[in-house]
C-alpha positions in Angstrom: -7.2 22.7 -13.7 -7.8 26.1 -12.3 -9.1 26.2 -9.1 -11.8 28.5 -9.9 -13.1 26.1 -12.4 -12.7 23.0 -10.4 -15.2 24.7 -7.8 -17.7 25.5 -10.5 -17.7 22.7 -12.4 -18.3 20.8 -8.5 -21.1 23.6 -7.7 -22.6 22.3 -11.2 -22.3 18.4 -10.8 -23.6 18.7 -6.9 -27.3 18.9 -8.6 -26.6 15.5 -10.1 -25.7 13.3 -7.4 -28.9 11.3 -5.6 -29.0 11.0 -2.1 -29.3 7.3 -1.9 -26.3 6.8 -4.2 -28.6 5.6 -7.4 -29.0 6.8 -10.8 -31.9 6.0 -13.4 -31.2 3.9 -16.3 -32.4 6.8 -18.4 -29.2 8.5 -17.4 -26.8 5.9 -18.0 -28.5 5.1 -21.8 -28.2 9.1 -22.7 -24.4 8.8 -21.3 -23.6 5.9 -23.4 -25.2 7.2 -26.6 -23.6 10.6 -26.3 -20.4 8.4 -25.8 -21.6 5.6 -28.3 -21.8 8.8 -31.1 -18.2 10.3 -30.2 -16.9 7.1 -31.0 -18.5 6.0 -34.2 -21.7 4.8 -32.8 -21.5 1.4 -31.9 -24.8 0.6 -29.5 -25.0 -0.6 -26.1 -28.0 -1.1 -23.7 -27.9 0.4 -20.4 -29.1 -3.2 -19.4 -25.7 -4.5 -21.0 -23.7 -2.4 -18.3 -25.7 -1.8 -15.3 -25.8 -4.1 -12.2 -28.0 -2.1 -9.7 -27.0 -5.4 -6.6 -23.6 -4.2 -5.2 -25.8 -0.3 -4.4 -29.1 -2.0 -3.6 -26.7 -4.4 -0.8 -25.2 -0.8 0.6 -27.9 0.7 0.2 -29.7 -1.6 2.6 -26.7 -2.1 5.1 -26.5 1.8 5.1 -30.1 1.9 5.9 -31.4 3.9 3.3 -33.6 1.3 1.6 
């Protein structure tokens, strides 16, 4: 990859990130179904994937929660 698109495509994601580390499961379902449609649309729950315990345990060792 081209530097100069490496730094933008960084510059873009940067918005993205959460400063505690989380996401919403909102995100993670409209991930999965974009995926879910690009490979013949089998469905998955967020639910099915997510485990919020290994961020919530660093989140609180870190402090932030």
């Amino acid at each position: 990859m081209e530097k100069t698109v490496a730094e933008a495509t960084y510059d873009l994601s940067i918005p993205s990130f959460s400063s505690d580390g989380s996401v919403s499961v909102k995100g993670i379902q409209n991930i999965i179904e974009m995926s879910s449609a690009q490979a013949g649309g089998c469905s998955v729950a967020a639910s099915d994937v997510i485990d919020f315990g290994p961020l919530r345990e660093a989140q609180t060792a870190a402090g932030i929660r």
